[in-house]
C-alpha angles and dihedrals in degrees: 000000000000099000085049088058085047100062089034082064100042089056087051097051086046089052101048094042078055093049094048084044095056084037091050092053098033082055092040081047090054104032102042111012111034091074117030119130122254113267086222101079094065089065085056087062110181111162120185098269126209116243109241118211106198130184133254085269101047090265112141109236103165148348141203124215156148081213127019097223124151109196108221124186103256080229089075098053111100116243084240094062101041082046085058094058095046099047088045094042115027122356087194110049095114095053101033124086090229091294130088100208090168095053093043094063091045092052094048099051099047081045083056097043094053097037090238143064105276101152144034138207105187103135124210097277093046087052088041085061098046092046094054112021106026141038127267090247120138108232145117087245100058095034085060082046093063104046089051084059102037082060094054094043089059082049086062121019129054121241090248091062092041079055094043092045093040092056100031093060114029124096126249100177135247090078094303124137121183126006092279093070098034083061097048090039092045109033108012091245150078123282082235084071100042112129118212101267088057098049082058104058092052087049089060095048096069103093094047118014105163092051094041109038103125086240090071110023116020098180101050091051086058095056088053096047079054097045085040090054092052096048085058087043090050082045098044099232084125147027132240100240087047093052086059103059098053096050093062092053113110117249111226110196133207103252110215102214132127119306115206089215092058096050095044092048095040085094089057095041099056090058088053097052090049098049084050090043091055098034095046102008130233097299103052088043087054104031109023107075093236120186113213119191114202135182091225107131104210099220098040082061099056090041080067104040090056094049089057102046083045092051100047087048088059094047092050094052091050086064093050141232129325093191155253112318084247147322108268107219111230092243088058097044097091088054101053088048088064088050105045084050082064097039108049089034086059092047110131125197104273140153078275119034100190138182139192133222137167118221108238100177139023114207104181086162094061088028086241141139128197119203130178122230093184130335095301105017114098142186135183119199114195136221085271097064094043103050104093083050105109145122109300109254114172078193097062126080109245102210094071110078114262099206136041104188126039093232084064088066104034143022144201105279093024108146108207145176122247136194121197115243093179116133114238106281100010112157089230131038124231126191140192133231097240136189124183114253114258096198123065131216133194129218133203126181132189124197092208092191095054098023096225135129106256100184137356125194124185098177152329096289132012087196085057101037124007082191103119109214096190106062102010098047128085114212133169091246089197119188090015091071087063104089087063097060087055087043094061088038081051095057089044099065099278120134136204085255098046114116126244133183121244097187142132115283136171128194124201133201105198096189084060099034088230126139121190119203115187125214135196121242096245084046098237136091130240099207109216112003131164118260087257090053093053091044093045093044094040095236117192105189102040088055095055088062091056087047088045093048098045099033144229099282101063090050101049084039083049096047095048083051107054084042110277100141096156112103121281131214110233096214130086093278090078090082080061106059099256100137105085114232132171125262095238087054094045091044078050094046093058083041089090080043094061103030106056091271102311122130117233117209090186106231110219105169110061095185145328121212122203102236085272090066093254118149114238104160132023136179095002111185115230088236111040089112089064112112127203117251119230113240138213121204105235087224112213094023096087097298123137099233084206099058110081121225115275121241142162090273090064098047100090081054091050097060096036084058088050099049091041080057098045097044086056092061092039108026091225123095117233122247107255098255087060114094099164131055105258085235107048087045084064092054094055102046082050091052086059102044075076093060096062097033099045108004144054101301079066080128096074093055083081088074087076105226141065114322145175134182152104140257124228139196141161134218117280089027084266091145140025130197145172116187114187153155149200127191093270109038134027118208145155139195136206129195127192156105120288080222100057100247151138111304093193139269117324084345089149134156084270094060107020103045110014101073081046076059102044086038094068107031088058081067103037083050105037099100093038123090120245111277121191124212101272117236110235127208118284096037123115132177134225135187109250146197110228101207095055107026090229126110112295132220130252103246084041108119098190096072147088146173121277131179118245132172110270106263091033111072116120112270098194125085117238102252093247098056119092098200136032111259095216131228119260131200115221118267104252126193121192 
């Protein structure tokens, strides 16, 4: 009976430890296996990649990304380095089947011993399964989950590709994912270029990135690299002796400070990242691992982007100067000594690099003043450097000196901000009172031979104002509007010799009762003057009456032509510049000028590839975003009520009805690209030649070669512009206030952009040999008075050569002369 209850029991006991058993893996099913993610995906890697934007010459200046990660070939990781990971992170990964049994049982005990979880023991392959296929919870659950899948994982990838997925995706701080841009973040270099003492401090970043990455905690950085190289030593990666050595070697880290480059091409880049953003969308720009190719040349652009900041310094100190930051009292002064010590000695290089001092003594004897940097650094500044220091007056002309004493610009007490003027590796520092420029100014710049946009500047600082004026901002571009109004009388049968009237003029609308009555700028009148005379000398006047005599309509059909899509007012003001455009259309519009008559669209991006290589964009134009306004004829201001407003839909008409005209003077059509005649291209880039020779634009004769352009300003001297070309580069600048305000007296295109322009161009050009304007075919030149217009006489003195289209030079001879001068073809050699 007994032994019969036994073996009831016993059957009992069997069944249920079958039944826990069944439970168990039923439980072990549902819990850890139903649901575990394939092992194939991880052979399909695609991390989220970061988008390069490279250079004209392959150079990385920026990238955009959720995640800064370079993918690099595990090949090209050196076996150190690799070394490095597997001592710090797991000793056994290439013994172990993707589990560390050994280490688990250690873990847990020590765990149990201290009462909390104090070790791990997840290998690389463990951490490789909870990266990609799992979350990042802290749980039994998940922890039985991983080495499931670890185990799996060894079953189907080599070591080699555990190792290439493991360093490509973790996460090292500072914005680095993956051992590539560690490197780069870290150390300013590939990890194909790592030595052994670097490799270790990444290693030992792994646990906790974000608190010992060497950019926040040195030190601690440093107690990981010697634990790392240890670990190497106890897995004999490395000697001892070996150890050692490495450990001496000094570690140089990537500062991460301010980089000029970066700052002069931000304008650039942001164009490119929203032309990326609305052609692939967000994901793809900051995932995606996009390549974009651009035709930005670093150091033409900052070429640019320094002419700029130089030219808008010299403009603010020409309006004098707002004041110290404030007037230190005596019993304080001990204190801000102390302060300014911290301070400038914590000055780091910046788009600014400012100082502070505090003038200690005012020597107007000796024209002298003594600031303090710190306790015992001094600096003098002499009358020299304070004479453009006074009271701000929009009234007074800035070129003429404001002070005359030192003591007039600054006083004992004055707290003020410096910035240092020294040449590298002078024996004495010197230093200049600044003041940031309140004004702001915009740059383009057009390389004609390659068609490509060579620098683009929307301000005086990215990091201030991401507004780019250049391409974002709408501005009257007054007088340099005007060559499009000749270009359009060109193209009409004027010539540079024909007379027109500058003279005064009033026009009257009687239904208004309004009357306008045009000045020139010098507030005087030139009677009868030749079309070169009026452009050179920016005549209004005598440009309304060419307006006036043409028409409207050509203009506004000749200014959509050459690229002008803004908006244009259909009255007589538009001779004068009053329709706002933006700088890059206007830089596009002299392009034909320059170029023999061909339109240049700057391209800026050369091509961007899909993270396969694949090309999915090529020769994009900076502009091709631009969309045409609508326009409205203003009737009874000057509008011809019968010409319908021009829009994009009518381009490709407008210039079909310029090359049909110009194939009726030359008997030859005009490639499509070329909205202006070749001649008559020549005309005008002869015209303003003048400009620059004879007339406002006098301040671009200083670049030292051929020239053309015009200068441009607006009433009120609102704006000022300078738009211009060589040969070889196109570019224009505009000058101006946010606000729409008074740049100061005689502050015009002439004085306030076009040094920003030559400038510029004297660096763009300086490695290239002198060109001249090439003559095309059909041009002839004559020897003309240039008070009449009409042929000149040899012994006359007031004459000179200009170019015509063959057939329309001047027959008769001016009244004065005595003899014909004769007309002259150019000298050609084949």
């Amino acid at each position: 009976m007994r032994l019969r209850r036994l073996a009831k029991i016993a059957v009992a006991l069997a069944l249920l430890a079958v039944l826990a058993l069944a439970g168990g893996a039923v439980a072990f099913w549902a819990l850890i296996l139903r649901d575990l993610p394939e092992i194939k995906s991880l052979r399909d890697y695609r991390p989220k990649l970061i988008t390069r934007v490279l250079d004209v010459d392959g150079n990385e200046i920026a990238s955009f990304a959720t995640e800064r990660r370079i993918i690099i070939p595990i090949e090209e990781v050196p076996k150190p380095v690799v070394d490095a990971f597997v001592a710090a992170e797991d000793g056994e990964f290439y013994v172990h089947q993707g589990l560390d049994y050994a280490g688990i049982l250690r873990a847990a005990f020590t765990n149990i011993v201290q009462g909390r979880k104090a070790q791990g023991a997840s290998t690389i392959t463990q951490q490789v399964a909870k990266t990609f296929l799992l979350s990042s919870e802290r749980s039994y659950t998940r922890k039985l989950k991983d080495m499931v899948l670890a185990r799996r994982i060894e079953e189907s990838l080599s070591k080699n590709d555990i190792l290439y997925l493991y360093l490509n995706q973790i996460y090292f701080g500072a914005g680095a994912y993956g051992i590539e841009a560690a490197a780069q973040t870290y150390f300013g270099k590939s990890a194909r270029d790592l030595q052994v003492h670097e490799a270790a401090v990444i290693a030992g970043l792994v646990p906790r990135p974000a608190e010992w990455n060497p950019h926040v905690d040195p030190e601690i950085a440093r107690r990981k690299q010697l634990l790392v190289l240890s670990r190497m030593v106890e897995k004999e990666f490395l000697s001892q002796a070996d150890a050692d050595n490495w450990a001496a070697q000094p570690l140089v880290y990537m500062q991460a400070t301010w980089q000029e480059r970066e700052s002069a091409s931000a304008f650039f880049v942001e164009e490119v990242r929203r032309y990326l953003m609305a052609q692939f969308g967000g994901e793809e720009v900051l995932t995606g691992g996009l390549t974009v190719h651009t035709t930005l040349d670093i150091d033409d652009q900052v070429s640019a982007w320094q002419a700029v900041r130089r030219g808008l310094r010299a403009h603010d100190r020409r309006m004098g100067y707002r004041g110290p930051i404030r007037n230190v009292p005596k019993a304080e002064t001990e204190a801000v000594l102390a302060e300014l010590a911290t301070t400038n000695g914590a000055v780091v290089p910046a788009e600014d690099p400012v100082l502070r001092g505090l003038v200690v003594a005012v020597d107007n004897e000796k024209q002298l003043v003594t600031l303090a940097l710190g306790p015992e650094e001094r600096t003098t500044l002499g009358i020299a450097d304070l004479n453009w220091a006074g009271k701000p007056n929009t009234a007074r002309d800035g070129i003429a000196p404001r002070v005359s004493r030192v003591g007039e610009a600054l006083h004992a007490g004055d707290l003020v901000n410096l910035e240092e003027v020294s040449e590298p590796g002078a024996e004495q520092r010197r230093f200049a009172l600044y003041q940031r420029p309140l004004a702001e100014a915009a740059l383009v710049a057009v390389d004609l031979e390659k068609a490509q946009l060579r620098a683009v500047v929307g301000g005086y600082s990215f990091a201030q104002s991401e507004f780019n004026r250049a391409l974002q901002s709408r501005r009257q571009p007054g007088s340099a509007f005007k060559p499009i109004v000749y270009a359009a009388a060109i193209a009409r049968g004027y010539t540079p010799a024909t007379i027109v009237q500058d003279t005064a003029i009033v026009y009257e609308d009687y239904s208004r009762g309004f009357a306008w009555k045009p000045e020139n700028y010098s507030e005087d009148f030139l009677g009868p003057i030749t079309l070169r005379t009026a452009l050179a000398k920016s005549r209004n006047a005598a440009t309304i009456r060419i307006l006036s005599d043409i028409g409207i309509a050509p203009v506004r059909d000749m200014a959509r032509a050459l690229g002008i899509e803004s908006k244009m007012e259909e009255n007589l003001g538009l001779a004068l510049g009053n329709s706002e455009v933006t700088l890059a259309e206007l830089v596009r519009a002299y392009t034909p000028f320059a170029t023999g008559g061909r339109r240049i669209d700057p391209i800026f991006i050369l091509e961007v590839r899909d993270r396969s290589g694949r090309v999915i964009a090529k020769d994009v134009p900076l502009l091709a975003s631009l969309e045409a306004a609508p326009e409205t004829p203003q009737v009874g201001q000057g509008a011809e009520e019968s010409a319908p407003p021009a829009n994009g839909d009518e381009l490709e008409q407008i210039m079909d009805k310029l090359r049909r005209e110009a194939e009726a003077k030359q008997g030859d059509g005009l490639p499509a690209d070329y909205m202006l005649d070749p001649v008559d291209a020549y005309l005008m880039t002869d015209m303003l030649r003048a400009v620059v020779t004879e007339g406002t634009g006098g301040r671009a004769n200083d670049l030292g070669r051929p020239v053309a352009g015009k200068t441009g300003t607006t009433n009120d001297l609102r704006d000022a512009w300078f738009i211009g070309y060589t040969p070889e580069i196109a570019a224009g600048v505009w000058v101006g206030f946010d606000n729409a305000r008074n740049l100061g007296a005689n502050e015009t295109g002439g004085r306030a952009s076009a040094p920003i322009f030559v400038d510029y161009l004297k660096q763009a050009l300086r490695d290239r040999p002198k060109q001249d304007f090439p003559v095309p075919e059909g041009v002839v030149f004559a020897r003309i008075d240039r008070a009449t217009g009409l042929l000149a006489a040899p012994s006359s003195e007031n004459a000179l050569f200009l170019p015509f289209r063959e057939g329309t030079a001047p027959l008769e001879v001016s009244p004065a002369a005595d003899s014909p001068g004769g007309v002259l073809r150019p000298l050609r050699v084949d």
